[in-house]
C-alpha positions as CSV (number, residue, x, y, z in Angstrom):
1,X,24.7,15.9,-24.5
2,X,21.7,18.1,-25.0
3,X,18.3,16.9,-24.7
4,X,17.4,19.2,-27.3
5,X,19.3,18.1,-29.6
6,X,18.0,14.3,-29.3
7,X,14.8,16.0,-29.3
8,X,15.7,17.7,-33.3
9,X,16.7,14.9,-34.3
10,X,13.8,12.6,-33.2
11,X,12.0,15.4,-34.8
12,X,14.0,15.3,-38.1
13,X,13.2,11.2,-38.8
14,X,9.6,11.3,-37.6
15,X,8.4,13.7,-40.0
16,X,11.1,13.0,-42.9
17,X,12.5,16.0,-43.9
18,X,14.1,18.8,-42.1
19,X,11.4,21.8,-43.6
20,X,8.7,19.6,-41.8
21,X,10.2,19.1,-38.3
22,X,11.1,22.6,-37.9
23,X,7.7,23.6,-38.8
24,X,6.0,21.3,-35.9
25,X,9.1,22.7,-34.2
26,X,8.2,26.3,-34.7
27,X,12.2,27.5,-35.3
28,X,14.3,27.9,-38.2
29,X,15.5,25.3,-40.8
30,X,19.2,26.3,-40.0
31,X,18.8,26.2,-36.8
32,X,17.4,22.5,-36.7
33,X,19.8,21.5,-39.0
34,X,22.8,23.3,-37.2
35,X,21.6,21.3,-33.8
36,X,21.6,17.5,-35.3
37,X,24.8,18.3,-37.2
38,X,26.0,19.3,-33.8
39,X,24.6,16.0,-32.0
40,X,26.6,14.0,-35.3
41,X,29.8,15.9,-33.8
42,X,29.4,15.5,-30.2
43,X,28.6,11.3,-30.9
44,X,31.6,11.2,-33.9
45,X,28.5,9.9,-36.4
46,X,26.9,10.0,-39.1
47,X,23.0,9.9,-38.1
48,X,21.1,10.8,-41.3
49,X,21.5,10.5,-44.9
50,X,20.3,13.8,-46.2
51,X,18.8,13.7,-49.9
52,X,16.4,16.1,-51.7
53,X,13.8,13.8,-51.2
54,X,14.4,13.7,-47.3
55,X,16.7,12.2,-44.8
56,X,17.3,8.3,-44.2
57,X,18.5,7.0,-41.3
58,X,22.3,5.4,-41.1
59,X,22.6,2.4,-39.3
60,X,24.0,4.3,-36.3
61,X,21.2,6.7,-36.5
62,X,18.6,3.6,-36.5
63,X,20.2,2.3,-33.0
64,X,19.8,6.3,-31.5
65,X,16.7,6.9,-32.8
66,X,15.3,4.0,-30.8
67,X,17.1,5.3,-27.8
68,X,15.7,8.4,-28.3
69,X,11.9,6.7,-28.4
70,X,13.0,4.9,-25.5
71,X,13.7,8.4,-23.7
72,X,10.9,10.2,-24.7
73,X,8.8,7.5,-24.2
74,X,9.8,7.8,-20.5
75,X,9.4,11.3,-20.7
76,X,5.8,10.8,-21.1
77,X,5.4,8.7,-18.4
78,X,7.2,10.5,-16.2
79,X,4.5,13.8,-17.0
80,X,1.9,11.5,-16.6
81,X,3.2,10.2,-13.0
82,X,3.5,14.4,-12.0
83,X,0.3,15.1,-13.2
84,X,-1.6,11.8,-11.6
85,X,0.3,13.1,-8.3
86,X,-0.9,16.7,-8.8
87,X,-4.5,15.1,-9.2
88,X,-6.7,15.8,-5.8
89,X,-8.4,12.1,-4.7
90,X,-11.2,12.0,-5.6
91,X,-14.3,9.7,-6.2
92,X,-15.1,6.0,-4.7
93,X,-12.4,4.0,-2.5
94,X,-13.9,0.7,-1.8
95,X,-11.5,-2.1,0.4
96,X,-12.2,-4.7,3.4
97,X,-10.7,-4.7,6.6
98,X,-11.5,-7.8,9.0
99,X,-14.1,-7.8,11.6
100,X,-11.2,-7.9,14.2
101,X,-9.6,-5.2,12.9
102,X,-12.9,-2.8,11.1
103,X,-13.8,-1.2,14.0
104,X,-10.4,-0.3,15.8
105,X,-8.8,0.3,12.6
106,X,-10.9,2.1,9.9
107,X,-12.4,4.9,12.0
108,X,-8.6,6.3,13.2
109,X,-7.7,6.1,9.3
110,X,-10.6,7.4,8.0
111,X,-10.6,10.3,9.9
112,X,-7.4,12.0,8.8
113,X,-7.4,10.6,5.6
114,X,-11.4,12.5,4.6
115,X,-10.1,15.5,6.6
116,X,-6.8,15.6,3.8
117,X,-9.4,14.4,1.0
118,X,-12.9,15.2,1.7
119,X,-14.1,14.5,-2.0
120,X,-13.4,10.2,-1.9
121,X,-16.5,8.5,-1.2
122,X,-14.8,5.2,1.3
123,X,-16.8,2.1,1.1
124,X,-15.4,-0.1,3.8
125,X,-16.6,-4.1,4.1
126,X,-16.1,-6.0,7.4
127,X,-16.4,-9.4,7.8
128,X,-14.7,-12.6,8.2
129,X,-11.6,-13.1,5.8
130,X,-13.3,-15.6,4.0
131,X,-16.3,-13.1,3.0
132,X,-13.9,-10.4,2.2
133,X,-11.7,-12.9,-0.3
134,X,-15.1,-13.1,-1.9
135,X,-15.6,-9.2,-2.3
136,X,-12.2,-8.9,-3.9
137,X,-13.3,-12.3,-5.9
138,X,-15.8,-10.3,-7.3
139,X,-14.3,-7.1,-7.7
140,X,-16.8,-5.4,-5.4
141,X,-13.7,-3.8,-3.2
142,X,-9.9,-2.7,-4.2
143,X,-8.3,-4.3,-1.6
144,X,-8.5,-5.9,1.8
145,X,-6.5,-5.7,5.2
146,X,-5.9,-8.8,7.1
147,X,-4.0,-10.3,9.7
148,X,-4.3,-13.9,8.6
149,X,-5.6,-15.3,5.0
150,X,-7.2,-18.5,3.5
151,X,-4.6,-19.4,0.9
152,X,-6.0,-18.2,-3.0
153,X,-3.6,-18.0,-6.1
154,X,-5.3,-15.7,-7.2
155,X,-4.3,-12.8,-4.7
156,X,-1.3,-10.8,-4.9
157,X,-0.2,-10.7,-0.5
158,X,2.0,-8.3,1.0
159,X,3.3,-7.5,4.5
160,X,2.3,-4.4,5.1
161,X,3.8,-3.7,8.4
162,X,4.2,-5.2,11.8
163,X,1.7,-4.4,14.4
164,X,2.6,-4.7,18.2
165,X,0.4,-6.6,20.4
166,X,-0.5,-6.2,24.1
167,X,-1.5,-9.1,26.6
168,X,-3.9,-6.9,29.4
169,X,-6.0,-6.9,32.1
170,X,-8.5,-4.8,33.9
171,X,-6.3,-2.5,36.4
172,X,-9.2,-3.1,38.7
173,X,-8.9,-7.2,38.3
174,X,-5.0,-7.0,38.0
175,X,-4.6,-9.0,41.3
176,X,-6.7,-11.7,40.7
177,X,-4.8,-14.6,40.3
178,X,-7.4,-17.0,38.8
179,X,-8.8,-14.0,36.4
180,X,-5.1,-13.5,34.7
181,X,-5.2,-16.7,33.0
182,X,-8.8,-16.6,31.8
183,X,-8.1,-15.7,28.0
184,X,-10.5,-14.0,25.8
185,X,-9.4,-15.2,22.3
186,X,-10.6,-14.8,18.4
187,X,-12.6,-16.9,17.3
188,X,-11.2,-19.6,15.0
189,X,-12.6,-18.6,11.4
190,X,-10.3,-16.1,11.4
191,X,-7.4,-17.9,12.3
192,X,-5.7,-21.2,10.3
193,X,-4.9,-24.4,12.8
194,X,-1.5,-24.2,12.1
195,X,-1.1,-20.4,13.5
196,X,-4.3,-20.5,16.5
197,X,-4.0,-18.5,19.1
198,X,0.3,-17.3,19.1
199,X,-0.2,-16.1,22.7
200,X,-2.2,-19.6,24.0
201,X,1.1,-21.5,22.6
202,X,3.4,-19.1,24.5
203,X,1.7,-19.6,27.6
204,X,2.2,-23.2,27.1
205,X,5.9,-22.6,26.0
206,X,6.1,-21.1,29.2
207,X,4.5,-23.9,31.3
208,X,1.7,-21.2,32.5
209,X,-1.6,-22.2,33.3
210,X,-4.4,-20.9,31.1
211,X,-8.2,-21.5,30.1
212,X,-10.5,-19.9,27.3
213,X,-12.4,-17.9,28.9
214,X,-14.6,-16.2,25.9
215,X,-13.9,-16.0,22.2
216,X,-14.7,-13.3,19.9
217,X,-13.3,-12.4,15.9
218,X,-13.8,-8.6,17.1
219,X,-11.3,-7.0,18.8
220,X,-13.1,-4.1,20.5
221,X,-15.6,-6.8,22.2
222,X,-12.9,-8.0,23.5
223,X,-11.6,-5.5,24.8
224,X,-14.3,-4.6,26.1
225,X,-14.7,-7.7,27.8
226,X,-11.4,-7.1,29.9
227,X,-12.6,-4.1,30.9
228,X,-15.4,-5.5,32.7
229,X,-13.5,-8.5,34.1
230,X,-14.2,-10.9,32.4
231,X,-10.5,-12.3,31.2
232,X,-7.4,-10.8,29.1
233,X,-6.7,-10.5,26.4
234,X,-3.6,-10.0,23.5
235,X,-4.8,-6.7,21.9
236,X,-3.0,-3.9,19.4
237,X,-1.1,-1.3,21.2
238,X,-2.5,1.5,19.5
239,X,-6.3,0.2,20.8
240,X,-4.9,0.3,24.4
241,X,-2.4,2.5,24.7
242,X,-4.5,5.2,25.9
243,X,-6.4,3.2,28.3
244,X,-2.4,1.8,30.1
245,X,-2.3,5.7,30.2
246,X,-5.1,6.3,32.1
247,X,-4.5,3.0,34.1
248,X,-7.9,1.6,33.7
249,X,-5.8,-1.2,31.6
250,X,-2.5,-2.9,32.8
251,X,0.3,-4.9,30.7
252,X,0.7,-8.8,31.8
253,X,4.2,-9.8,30.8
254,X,5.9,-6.7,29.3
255,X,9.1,-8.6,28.7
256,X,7.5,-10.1,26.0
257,X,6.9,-9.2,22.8
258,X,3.3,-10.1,20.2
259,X,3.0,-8.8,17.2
260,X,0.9,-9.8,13.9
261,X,1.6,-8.9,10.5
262,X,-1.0,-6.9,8.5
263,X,-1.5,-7.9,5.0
264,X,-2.4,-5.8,2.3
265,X,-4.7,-8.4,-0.7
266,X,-5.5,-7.7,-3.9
267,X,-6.0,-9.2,-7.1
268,X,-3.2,-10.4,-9.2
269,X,-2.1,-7.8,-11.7
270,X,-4.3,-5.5,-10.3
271,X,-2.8,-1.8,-9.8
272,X,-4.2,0.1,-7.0
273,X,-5.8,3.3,-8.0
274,X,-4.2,6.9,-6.5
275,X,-7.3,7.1,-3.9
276,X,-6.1,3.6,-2.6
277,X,-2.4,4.5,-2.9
278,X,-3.0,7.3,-0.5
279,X,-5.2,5.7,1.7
280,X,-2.4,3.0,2.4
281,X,0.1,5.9,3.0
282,X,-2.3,7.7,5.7
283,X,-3.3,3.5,7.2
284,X,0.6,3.3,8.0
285,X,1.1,7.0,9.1
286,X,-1.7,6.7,11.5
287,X,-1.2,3.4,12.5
288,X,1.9,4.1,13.7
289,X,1.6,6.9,15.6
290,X,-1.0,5.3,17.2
291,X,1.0,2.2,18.3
C-alpha cells in the first residue's frame, strides 16, 4: 500500500471535495482522483461517496480515515523527534548530585559532556539527599543523582546503573594489622538505618574485627583520609582506579564484591529536557569507562 495514496485520500475528506485537495496538493484533479480510486481497489472498498456537492465518507472510509489520522499523526511526531535530535544542547541544565558523589562525579562528566556541548550553562547542587529532594520539591533543579533516598511519592526513582565499590588502604599502611580494620565511613544522613554502612555488616558477616575510625558524607575526604593513614575505606572504582595503578592505594579483600546503585530522581510526570537526556547518556558513558 502506498503512503501516498493514504495521504490523497486524507487529503480528499479534510478539505471536502476533490478540486480543493488537489489544489493544497499542488497536482492534477485526475491524478488525485485516479490515486484514491486506486487505494478503493487495492483495499476492495468503497471509501467515499462522491456527489456534486463533495465527497462523504462510507462507513468503511470513516474507520480508514481515522487510521490514516492515527498515521499521520505519528508522522508528525516522529519529525518532531528528528528535528529535537538534530537540535544542538543548548541553554541551562540544572540537577543535584550528593555530596558523596559531587565532587568525584560531576567534574569527570562535566568535562566531556561541555567539550561535546559548550553552549549548556550546568548548574550542579551538592548536598545531603534530603536538601537535594527539596531542590527538586521546588523545581529549582531537573533531576538529582543519588545513591540512597528518603522515601517521597512524589518522585519518579530509577536505577540508573550499578557502580562497583572498592574496600582500600594506603599501600604505605597496607601491613598494619590494627590500621586495616579502622573504617572511615559516611556519615549517617545519607544513609537509611535499615541499609547503614553494607561493608560494616559484611565484616560482621564475616566475624572480622572492625572499628569506626572517622566518618565523612564526602567521598573524596575520605579518600583522602586513607591516603594519609588514617583508616580504609569502601570507595568507587573509578575514584581509585588510578591510584591501585600507581600503587599508592591497595585492594583489601578483592574476592569480594561492593557495589551501590545510582538513582536517577525526578518529579513525577516530569519529562526530562534534551540537555538532561544527554547529559545522562555522557554520566553512564563516562562513568563506565572510568570504573
Amino acid at each position: 500500500m502506498e503512503l501516498n495514496h493514504l495521504k490523497y485520500f486524507h487529503a480528499v475528506v479534510k478539505e471536502g471535495s476533490f478540486t480543493r485537495a488537489a489544489k493544497v496538493m499542488r497536482i492534477q484533479q485526475p491524478t488525485i482522483s485516479k490515486m484514491v480510486r486506486s487505494l478503493e481497489e487495492e483495499l476492495g472498498v468503497v471509501l467515499l461517496e462522491r456527489y456534486r456537492s463533495g465527497v462523504h465518507l462510507t462507513h468503511a472510509g470513516g474507520e480508514i480515515f481515522k487510521r490514516c489520522e492515527e498515521i499521520f499523526q505519528s508522522v508528525e511526531e516522529i519529525k518532531t523527534v528528528s528535528g529535537q535530535e538534530m537540535t544542538e544542547c543548548q541553554g541551562a541544565l540544572s540537577f543535584g548530585l550528593t555530596d558523596s558523589a559531587a565532587s568525584s562525579l560531576g567534574p569527570h562528566v562535566l568535562e566531556d559532556f561541555l567539550a561535546r556541548h559548550p553552549k549548556v550553562r550546568p548548574s550542579l547542587f551538592s548536598g545531603a539527599s534530603n536538601l537535594i529532594c527539596n531542590e527538586l520539591i521546588e523545581g529549582r533543579i531537573e533531576f538529582g543523582l543519588f545513591f540512597t533516598i528518603p522515601s517521597n511519592e512524589d518522585f519518579f526513582v530509577k536505577e540508573l546503573m550499578k557502580i562497583p565499590f572498592q574496600v582500600v588502604i594506603a599501600n604505605d599502611h597496607k601491613h598494619k594489622s590494627k590500621l586495616r580494620s579502622q573504617f572511615i565511613i559516611s556519615r549517617d544522613i545519607d544513609y537509611p538505618k535499615s541499609r547503614q554502612f553494607p561493608v560494616l555488616e559484611m565484616l560482621k558477616k564475616n566475624k572480622i574485627q572492625f572499628d569506626v575510625a572517622a566518618s565523612s558524607n564526602n567521598l573524596d575526604s575520605q579518600k583522602q583520609m586513607v591516603l594519609r593513614g588514617l583508616g580504609v575505606a569502601l570507595l568507587p572504582r573509578f575514584m581509585i582506579k588510578s591510584d591501585i595503578a600507581a600503587g599508592t592505594l591497595s585492594v583489601l579483600y578483592p574476592k569480594k564484591e561492593f557495589s551501590y546503585s545510582l538513582k536517577l530522581v525526578t518529579r513525577k510526570r516530569w519529562v526530562l529536557s534534551k540537555n538532561a537526556e544527554t547529559f545522562l547518556e555522557f554520566f553512564h558513558k563516562v562513568i563506565n569507562e572510568l570504573s
